[in-house]
mmJSON file of the N, C-alpha and C atoms, coordinates in Angstrom:
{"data_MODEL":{"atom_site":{
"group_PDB":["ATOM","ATOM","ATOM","ATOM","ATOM","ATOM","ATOM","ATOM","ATOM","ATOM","ATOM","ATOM","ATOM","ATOM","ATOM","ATOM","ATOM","ATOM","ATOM","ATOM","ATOM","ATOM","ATOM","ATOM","ATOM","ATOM","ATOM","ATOM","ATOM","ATOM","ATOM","ATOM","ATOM","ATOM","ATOM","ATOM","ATOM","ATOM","ATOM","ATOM","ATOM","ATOM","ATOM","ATOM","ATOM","ATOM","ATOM","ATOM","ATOM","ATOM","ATOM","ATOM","ATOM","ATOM","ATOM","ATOM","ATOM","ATOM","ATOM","ATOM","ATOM","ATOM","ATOM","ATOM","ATOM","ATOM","ATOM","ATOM","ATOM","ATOM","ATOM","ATOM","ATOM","ATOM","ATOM","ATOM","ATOM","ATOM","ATOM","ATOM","ATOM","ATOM","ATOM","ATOM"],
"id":[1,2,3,4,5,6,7,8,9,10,11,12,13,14,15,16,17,18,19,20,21,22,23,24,25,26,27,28,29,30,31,32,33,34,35,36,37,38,39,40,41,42,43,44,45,46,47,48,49,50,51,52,53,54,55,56,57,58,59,60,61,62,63,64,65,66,67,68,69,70,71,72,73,74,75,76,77,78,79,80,81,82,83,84],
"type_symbol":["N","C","C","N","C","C","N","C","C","N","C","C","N","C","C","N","C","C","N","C","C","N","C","C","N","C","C","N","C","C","N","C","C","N","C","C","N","C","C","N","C","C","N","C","C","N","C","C","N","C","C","N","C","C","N","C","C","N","C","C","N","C","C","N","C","C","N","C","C","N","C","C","N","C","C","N","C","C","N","C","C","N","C","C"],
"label_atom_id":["N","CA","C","N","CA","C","N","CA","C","N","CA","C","N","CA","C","N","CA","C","N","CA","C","N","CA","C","N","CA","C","N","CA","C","N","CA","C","N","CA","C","N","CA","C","N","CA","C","N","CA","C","N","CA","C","N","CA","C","N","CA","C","N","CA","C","N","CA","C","N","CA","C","N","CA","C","N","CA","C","N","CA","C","N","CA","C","N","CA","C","N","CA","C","N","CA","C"],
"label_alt_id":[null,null,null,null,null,null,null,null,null,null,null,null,null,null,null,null,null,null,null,null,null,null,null,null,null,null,null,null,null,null,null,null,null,null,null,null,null,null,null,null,null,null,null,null,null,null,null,null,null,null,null,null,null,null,null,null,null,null,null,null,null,null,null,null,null,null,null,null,null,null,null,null,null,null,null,null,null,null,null,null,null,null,null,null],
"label_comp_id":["UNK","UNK","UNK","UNK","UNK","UNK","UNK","UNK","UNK","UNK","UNK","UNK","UNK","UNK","UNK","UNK","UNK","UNK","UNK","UNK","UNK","UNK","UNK","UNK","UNK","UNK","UNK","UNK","UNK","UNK","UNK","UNK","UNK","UNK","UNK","UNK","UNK","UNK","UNK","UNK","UNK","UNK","UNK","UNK","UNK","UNK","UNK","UNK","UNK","UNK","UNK","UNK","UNK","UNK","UNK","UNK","UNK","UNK","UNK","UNK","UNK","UNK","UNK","UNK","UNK","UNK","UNK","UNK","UNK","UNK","UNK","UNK","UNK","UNK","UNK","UNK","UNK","UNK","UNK","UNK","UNK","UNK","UNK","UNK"],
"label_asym_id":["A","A","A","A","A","A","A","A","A","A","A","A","A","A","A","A","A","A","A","A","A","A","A","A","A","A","A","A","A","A","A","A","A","A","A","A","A","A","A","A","A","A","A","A","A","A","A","A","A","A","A","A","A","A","A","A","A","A","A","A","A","A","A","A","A","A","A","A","A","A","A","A","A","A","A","A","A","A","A","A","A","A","A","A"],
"label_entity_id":["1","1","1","1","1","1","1","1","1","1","1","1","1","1","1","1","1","1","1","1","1","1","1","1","1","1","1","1","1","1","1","1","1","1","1","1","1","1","1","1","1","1","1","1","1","1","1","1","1","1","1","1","1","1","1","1","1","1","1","1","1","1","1","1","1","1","1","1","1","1","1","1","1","1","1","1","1","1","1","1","1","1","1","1"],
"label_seq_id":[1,1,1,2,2,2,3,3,3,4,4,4,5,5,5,6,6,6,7,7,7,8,8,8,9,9,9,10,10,10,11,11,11,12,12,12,13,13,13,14,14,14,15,15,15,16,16,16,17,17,17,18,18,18,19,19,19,20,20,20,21,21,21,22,22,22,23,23,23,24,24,24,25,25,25,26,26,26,27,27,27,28,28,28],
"pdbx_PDB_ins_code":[null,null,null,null,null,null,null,null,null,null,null,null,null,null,null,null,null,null,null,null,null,null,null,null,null,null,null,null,null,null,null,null,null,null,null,null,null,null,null,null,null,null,null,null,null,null,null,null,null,null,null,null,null,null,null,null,null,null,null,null,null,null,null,null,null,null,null,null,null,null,null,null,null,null,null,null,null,null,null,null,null,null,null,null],
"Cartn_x":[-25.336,-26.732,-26.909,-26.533,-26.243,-25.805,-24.717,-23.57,-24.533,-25.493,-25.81,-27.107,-28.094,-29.032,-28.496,-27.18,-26.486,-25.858,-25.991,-25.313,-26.686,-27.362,-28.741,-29.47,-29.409,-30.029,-29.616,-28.063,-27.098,-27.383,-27.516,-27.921,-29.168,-30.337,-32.072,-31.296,-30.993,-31.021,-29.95,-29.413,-28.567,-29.598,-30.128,-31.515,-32.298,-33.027,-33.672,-33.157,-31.867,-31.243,-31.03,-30.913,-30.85,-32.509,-33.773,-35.068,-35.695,-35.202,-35.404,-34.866,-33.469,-33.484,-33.359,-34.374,-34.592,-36.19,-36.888,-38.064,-38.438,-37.833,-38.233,-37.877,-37.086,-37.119,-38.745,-38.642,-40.09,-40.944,-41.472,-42.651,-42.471,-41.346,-41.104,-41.496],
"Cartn_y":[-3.4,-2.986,-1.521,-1.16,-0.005,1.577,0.774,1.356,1.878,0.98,1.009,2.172,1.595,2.749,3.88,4.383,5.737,6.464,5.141,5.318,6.205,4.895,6.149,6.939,7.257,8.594,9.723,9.812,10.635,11.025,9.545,10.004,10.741,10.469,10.689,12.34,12.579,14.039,14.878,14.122,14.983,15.478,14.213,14.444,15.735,15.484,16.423,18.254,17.731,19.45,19.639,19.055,19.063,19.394,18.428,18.99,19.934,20.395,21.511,22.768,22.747,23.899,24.125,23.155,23.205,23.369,23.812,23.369,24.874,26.442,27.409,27.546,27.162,27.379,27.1,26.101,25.647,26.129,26.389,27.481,28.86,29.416,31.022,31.075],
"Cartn_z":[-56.263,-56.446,-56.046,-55.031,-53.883,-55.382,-55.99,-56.488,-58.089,-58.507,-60.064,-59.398,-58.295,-58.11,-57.753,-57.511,-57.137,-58.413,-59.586,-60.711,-61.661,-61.1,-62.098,-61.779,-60.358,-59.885,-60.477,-60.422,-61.295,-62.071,-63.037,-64.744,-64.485,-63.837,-63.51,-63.954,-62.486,-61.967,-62.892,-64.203,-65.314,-66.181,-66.501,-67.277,-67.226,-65.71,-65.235,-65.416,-65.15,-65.907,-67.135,-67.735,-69.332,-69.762,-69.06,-69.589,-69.198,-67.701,-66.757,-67.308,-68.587,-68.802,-70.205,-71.338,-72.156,-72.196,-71.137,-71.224,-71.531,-71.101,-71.282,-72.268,-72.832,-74.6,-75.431,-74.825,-75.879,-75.335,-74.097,-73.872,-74.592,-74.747,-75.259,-76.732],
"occupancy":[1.0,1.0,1.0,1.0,1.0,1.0,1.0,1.0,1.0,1.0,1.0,1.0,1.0,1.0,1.0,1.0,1.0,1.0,1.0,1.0,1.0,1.0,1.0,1.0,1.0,1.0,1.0,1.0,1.0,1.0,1.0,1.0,1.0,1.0,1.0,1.0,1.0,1.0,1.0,1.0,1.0,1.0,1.0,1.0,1.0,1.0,1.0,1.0,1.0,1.0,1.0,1.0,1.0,1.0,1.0,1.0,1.0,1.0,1.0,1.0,1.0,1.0,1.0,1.0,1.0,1.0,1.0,1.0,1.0,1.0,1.0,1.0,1.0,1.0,1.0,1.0,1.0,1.0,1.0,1.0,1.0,1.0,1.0,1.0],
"B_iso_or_equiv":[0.0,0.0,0.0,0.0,0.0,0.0,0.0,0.0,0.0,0.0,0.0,0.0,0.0,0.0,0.0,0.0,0.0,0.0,0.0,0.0,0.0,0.0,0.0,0.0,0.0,0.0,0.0,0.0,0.0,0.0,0.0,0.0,0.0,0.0,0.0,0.0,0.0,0.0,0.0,0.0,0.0,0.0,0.0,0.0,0.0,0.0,0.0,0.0,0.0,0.0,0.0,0.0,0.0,0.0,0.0,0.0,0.0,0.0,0.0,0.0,0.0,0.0,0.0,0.0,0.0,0.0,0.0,0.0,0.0,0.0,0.0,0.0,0.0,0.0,0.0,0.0,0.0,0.0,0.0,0.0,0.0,0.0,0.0,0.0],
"pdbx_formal_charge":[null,null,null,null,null,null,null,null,null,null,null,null,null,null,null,null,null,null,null,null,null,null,null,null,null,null,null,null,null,null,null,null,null,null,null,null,null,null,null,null,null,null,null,null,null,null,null,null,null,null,null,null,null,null,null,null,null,null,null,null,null,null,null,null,null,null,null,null,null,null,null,null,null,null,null,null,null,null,null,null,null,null,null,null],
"auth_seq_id":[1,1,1,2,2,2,3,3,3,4,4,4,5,5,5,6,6,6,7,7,7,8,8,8,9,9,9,10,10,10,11,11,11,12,12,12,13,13,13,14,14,14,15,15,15,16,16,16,17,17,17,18,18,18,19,19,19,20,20,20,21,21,21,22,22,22,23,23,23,24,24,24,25,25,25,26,26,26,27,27,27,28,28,28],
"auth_comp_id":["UNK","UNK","UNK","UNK","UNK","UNK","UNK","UNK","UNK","UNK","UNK","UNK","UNK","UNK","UNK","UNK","UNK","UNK","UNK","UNK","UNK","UNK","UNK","UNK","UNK","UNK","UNK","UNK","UNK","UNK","UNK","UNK","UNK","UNK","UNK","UNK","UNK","UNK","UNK","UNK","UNK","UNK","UNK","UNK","UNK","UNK","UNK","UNK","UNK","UNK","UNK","UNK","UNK","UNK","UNK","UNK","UNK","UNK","UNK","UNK","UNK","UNK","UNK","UNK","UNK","UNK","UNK","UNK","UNK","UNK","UNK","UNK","UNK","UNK","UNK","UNK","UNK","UNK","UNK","UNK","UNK","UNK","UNK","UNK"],
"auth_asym_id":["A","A","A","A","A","A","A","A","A","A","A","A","A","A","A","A","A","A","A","A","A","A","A","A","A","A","A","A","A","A","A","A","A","A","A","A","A","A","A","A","A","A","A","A","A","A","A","A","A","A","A","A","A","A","A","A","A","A","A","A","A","A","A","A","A","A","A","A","A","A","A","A","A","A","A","A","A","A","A","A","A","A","A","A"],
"auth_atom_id":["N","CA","C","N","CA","C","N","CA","C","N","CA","C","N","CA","C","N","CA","C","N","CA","C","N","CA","C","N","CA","C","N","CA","C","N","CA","C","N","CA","C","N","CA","C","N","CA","C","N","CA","C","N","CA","C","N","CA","C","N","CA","C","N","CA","C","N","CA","C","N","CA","C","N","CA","C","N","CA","C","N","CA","C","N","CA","C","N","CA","C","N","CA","C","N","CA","C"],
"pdbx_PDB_model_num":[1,1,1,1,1,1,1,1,1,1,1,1,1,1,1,1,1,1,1,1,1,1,1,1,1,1,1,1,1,1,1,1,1,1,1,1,1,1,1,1,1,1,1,1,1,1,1,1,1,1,1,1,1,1,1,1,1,1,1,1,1,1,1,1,1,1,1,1,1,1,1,1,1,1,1,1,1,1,1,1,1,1,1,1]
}}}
């Protein structure tokens, strides 16, 4: 259980950089 919520925080916080640095594109 421990192991899958450490698994998808990961993914969360990949995400988050992938939309975090696609996001000044689309404001510009």
């Amino acid at each position: 259980m421990l192991q899958h919520f450490l698994l998808e925080k990961k993914r969360l916080s990949h995400y988050a950089v992938l939309w975090g640095s696609s996001l000044p594109k689309h404001l510009a």
